[in-house]
N, C-alpha and C positions, 0 to 999 in steps of 0.2 A: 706276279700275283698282286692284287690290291686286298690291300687289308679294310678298306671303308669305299662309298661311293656317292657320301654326301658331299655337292657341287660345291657347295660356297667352302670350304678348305681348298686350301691350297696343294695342289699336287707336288709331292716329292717323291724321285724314285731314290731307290735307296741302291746300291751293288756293293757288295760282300765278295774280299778278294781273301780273307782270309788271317789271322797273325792272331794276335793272345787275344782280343776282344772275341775270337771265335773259339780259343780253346778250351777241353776240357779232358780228364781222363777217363779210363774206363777201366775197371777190375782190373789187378794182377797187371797195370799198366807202368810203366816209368814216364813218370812227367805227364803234359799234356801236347796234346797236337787239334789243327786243326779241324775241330767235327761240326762248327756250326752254321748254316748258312742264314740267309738275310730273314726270312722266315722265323728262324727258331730267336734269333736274334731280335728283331721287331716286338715278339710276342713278351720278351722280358722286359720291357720298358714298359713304366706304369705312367699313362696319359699320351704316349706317342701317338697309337690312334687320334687321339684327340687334338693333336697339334697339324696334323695334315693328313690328306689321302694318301695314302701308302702305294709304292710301284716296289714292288719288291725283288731281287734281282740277285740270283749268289752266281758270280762271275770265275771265280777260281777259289780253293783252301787251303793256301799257302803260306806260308812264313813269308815275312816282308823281304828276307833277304835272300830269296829268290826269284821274288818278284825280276822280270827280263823287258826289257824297251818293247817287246811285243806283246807283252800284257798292258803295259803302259797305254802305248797306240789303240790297242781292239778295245781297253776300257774309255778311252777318250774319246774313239767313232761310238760306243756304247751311251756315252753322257749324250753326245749332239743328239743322237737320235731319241733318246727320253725328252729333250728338250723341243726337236721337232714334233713331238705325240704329246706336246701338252705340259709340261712339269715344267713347275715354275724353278726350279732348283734341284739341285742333284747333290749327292751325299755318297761317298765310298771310302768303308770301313776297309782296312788296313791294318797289320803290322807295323809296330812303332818305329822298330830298328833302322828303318831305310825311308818313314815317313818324308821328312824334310829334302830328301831327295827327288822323292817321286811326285810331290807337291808342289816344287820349282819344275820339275819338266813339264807336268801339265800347264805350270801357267805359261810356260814360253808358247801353248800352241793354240791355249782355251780364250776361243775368242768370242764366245757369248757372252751376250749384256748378264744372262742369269749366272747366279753364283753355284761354282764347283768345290764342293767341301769336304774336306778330309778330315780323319779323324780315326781311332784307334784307343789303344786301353792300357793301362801298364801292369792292371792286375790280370787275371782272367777270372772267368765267373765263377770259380768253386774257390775263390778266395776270399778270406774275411776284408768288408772295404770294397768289395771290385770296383772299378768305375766305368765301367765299359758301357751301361745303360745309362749313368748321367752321362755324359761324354756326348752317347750315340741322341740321346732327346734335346742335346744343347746345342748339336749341329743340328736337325733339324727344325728348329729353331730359328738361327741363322739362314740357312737354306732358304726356308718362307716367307723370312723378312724383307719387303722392299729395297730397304736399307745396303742390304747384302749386295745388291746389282752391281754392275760394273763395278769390283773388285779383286776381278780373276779369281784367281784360286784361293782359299783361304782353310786354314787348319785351327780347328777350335778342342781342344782339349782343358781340360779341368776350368770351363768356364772361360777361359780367353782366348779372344779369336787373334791370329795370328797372320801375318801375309806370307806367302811362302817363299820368297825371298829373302825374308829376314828370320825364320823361324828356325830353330838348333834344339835338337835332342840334347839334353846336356846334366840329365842322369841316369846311368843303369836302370833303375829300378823306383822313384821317387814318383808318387802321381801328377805332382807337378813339374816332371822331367823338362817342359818345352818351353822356351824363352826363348823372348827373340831380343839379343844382348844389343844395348844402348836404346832402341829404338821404341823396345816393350810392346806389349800388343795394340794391336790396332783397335781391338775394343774388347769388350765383356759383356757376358750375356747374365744381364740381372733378372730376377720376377719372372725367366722364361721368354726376356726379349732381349735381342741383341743392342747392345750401346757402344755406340762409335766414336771413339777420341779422337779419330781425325782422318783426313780425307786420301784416298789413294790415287797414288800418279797412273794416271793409265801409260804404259806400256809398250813397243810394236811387239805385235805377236810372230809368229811364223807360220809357214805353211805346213803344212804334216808332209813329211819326206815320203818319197818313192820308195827308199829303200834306207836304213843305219845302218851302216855297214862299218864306216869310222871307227875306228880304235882311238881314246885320247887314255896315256899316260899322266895317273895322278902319284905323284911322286913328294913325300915328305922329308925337306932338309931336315939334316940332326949332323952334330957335331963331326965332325973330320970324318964323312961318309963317302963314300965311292962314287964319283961322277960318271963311271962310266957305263951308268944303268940308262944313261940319258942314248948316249951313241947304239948301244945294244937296239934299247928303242925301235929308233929310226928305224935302225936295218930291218929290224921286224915288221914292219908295216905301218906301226902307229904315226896317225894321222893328226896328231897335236898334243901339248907337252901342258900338265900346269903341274906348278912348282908352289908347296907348300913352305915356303920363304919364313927364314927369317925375321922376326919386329914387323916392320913396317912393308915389307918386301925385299928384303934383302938373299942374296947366295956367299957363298966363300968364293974364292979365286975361281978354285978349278973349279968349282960348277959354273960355274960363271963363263968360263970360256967354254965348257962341252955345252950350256945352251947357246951363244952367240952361235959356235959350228950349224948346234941344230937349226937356229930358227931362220935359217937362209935353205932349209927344206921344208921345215912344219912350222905354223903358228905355237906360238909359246906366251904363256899367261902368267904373272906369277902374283902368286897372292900370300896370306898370311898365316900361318900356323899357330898364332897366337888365339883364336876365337873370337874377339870382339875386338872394333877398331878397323878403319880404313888402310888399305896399303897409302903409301907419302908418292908423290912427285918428282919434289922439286926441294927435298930437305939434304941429302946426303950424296956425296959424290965421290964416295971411294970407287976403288974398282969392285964389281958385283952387288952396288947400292942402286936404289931407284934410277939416279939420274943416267949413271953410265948402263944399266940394262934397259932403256929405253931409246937409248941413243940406239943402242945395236939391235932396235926394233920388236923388242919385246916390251909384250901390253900388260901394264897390271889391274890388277883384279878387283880395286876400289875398296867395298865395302862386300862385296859377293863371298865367302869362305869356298876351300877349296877344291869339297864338292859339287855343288852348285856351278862354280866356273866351268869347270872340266861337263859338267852335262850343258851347260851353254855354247861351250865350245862344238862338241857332238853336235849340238843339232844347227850348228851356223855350219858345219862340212856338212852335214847330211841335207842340206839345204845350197850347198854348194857356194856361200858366200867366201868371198876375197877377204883379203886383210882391212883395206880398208869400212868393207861391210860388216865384218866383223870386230874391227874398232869401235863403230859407232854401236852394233848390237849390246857392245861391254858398258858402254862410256851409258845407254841407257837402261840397263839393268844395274848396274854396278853403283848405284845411289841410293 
C-alpha cells in the first residue's frame, strides 16, 4: 500500500518482518507479542509521510529469533523486486536480537547500487521512551539519500548508521545497544539527513543459492572444555566448523588437534571470542596458536566475529565454493 503519491519524493518501500518495534499487548495479556504490521507502524511516525512515498509491505510477525534463511531469501527477492518497480531504497524493520546477523547475510548477496536498510527498536511502543518511530524515520532517511547508494546493507538505529559487517548488538536492553567496536559508525544521521564519516569498500557479493542446506557449527572455546563436540559434528553432517577462539585466535591442545582431524573433511574458521579486535597471523607459535592452526590449513576469521563467519561460511557451501574460493571470500570480508 502507498501512503502518498506525490512524484518528486523519493519512493521507499518499507517490509515489516516483525520483533519489539511491532509489539504490543493486549488485556489480561503477559508481556507483548508481535501485532503490528508496516501500516500501522508507518502511521506512528510524525513527518514520515513527508520524507518519502511510502510502499508499504508486512512481510512476516515474528521475533527476530526466529527469523529462518528462508525468510531471509523471500525477503531479499522481495527488496530486488521493490527496486525493480521503482524505489529508490528499501527499509526492513526487524527484531534486534538476531539483527546483526541477518544484516551481514543480506549484504553477502544485496547487489544493488540502492541501499538495503535495517533497523529495529529496543523499546516497544507501549513504553515510556520508545524509539521505534525515530529509528523507523532515521532509516528512511537514509534509505532516500543519494549518499546511501552503493553501500550494501546498512543498519541505522539510534541515529547511527552502521555497515553490517562491523555492527554488534552489544546491550540487553540500552537504546543505544549497537556499536560497531573499533571502527564506530559509518555515519550519523543529523537535521534528518544522513552524514558519512567515510567511504565503504565495495565487496564481491554472491549468487542467491539453489538450495542452504549446509549445516556450519558455531562453537565457543572456554576453559578445559570438551573437544569432542567437534568430532561428533562431523559425523553428523555438519558442513563447516567456526571456532570462537581464544585472544587473538587461539584453541587448547586438544581442540586443536580434534580440528586439524576435522579440517581434512570440513572447512574450519577460527576467530575471536573476545568482541573487538582482529584474529593475529603471524604473532604466536605454540601449538593451537595462529601460526600452527594455519599451517594445518585452517583460516581465520580477521576482524569478522563469530557469527557473521559461520553465516559467511553457509553461504560460500551453499554456493558451493572450495577452499581456496573461500579464502579469498574471508581474506575480503574479514577487513
Amino acid at each position: 500500500m502507498s501512503m502518498s503519491n506525490i512524484d518528486h519524493k523519493p519512493i521507499i518501500s518499507i517490509g515489516a518482518l516483525g520483533g519489539t518495534i511491532s509489539m504490543t499487548g493486549t488485556p489480561g495479556s503477559q508481556g507483548v507479542s508481535s501485532n503490528l504490521g508496516a501500516e500501522e507502524l508507518a502511521r506512528s511516525v510524525p513527518g514520515l509521510a513527508q520524507a518519502a512515498t511510502l510502499q508499504l509491505h508486512t512481510l512476516a510477525r515474528i521475533a527476530s529469533g526466529s527469523i529462518r534463511f528462508q525468510h531471509l531469501f523471500d525477503t531479499l527477492a522481495w527488496a530486488g523486486q521493490q527496486i525493480d518497480q521503482g524505489a529508490q531504497g528499501v527499509v526492513v524493520t526487524q527484531g534486534t536480537d538476531t539483527l546483526e546477523e541477518t544484516a551481514f547475510l543480506l549484504d553477502l548477496f544485496w547487489n544493488r547500487h540502492q541501499p538495503l536498510v535495517l533497523m529495529g527498536a529496543m523499546r516497544n511502543p507501549q513504553m515510556p521512551g520508545a524509539d521505534g518511530s525515530a529509528n523507523l524515520l532515521a532509516a528512511v532517511q537514509v534509505a532516500a539519500d543519494d549518499n546511501s547508494c552503493d553501500r550494501g546493507v546498512l543498519v541505522v538505529m539510534n541515529d547511527d548508521i552502521h555497515e553490517a559487517r562491523r555492527v554488534r548488538k552489544m546491550h540487553t536492553t540500552h537504546v543505544d545497544a549497537f556499536v560497531s567496536p573499533v571502527f564506530g559508525p559509518v555515519g550519523v544521521v543529523v537535521e534528518g539527513r544522513p552524514q558519512y564519516l567515510r567511504d565503504t569498500q565495495q565487496r564481491p557479493r554472491l549468487p542467491v543459492p539453489p538450495a542452504y542446506k549446509h549445516k556450519v557449527l558455531l562453537l565457543e572455546h572456554s576453559l578445559d572444555d570438551d573437544p569432542d563436540i567437534v568430532s561428533y559434528a562431523v559425523s553428523a553432517g555438519y558442513a563447516g566448523i567456526v571456532v570462537a577462539g581464544f585472544g587473538s585466535g587461539h584453541a587448547s591442545e586438544s581442540l586443536r588437534d580434534a580440528l586439524v582431524t576435522a579440517v581434512a573433511q570440513v572447512p574450519v574458521i577460527m576467530c575471536s571470542r573476545t568482541g573487538a579486535g582482529s584474529t593475529t597471523t603471524a604473532v604466536y607459535g605454540y601449538k593451537g596458536a595462529e601460526i600452527d592452526l594455519q599451517q594445518h590449513g585452517i583460516l581465520m576469521g580477521g576482524w569478522l566475529c563469530p557469527r557473521k563467519a559461520r553465516l559467511l561460511l553457509a553461504a560460500a557451501l551453499w554456493n558451493g565454493l572450495g577452499r581456496d574460493a573461500l579464502a579469498s571470500l574471508l581474506a575480503a570480508w574479514s577487513v
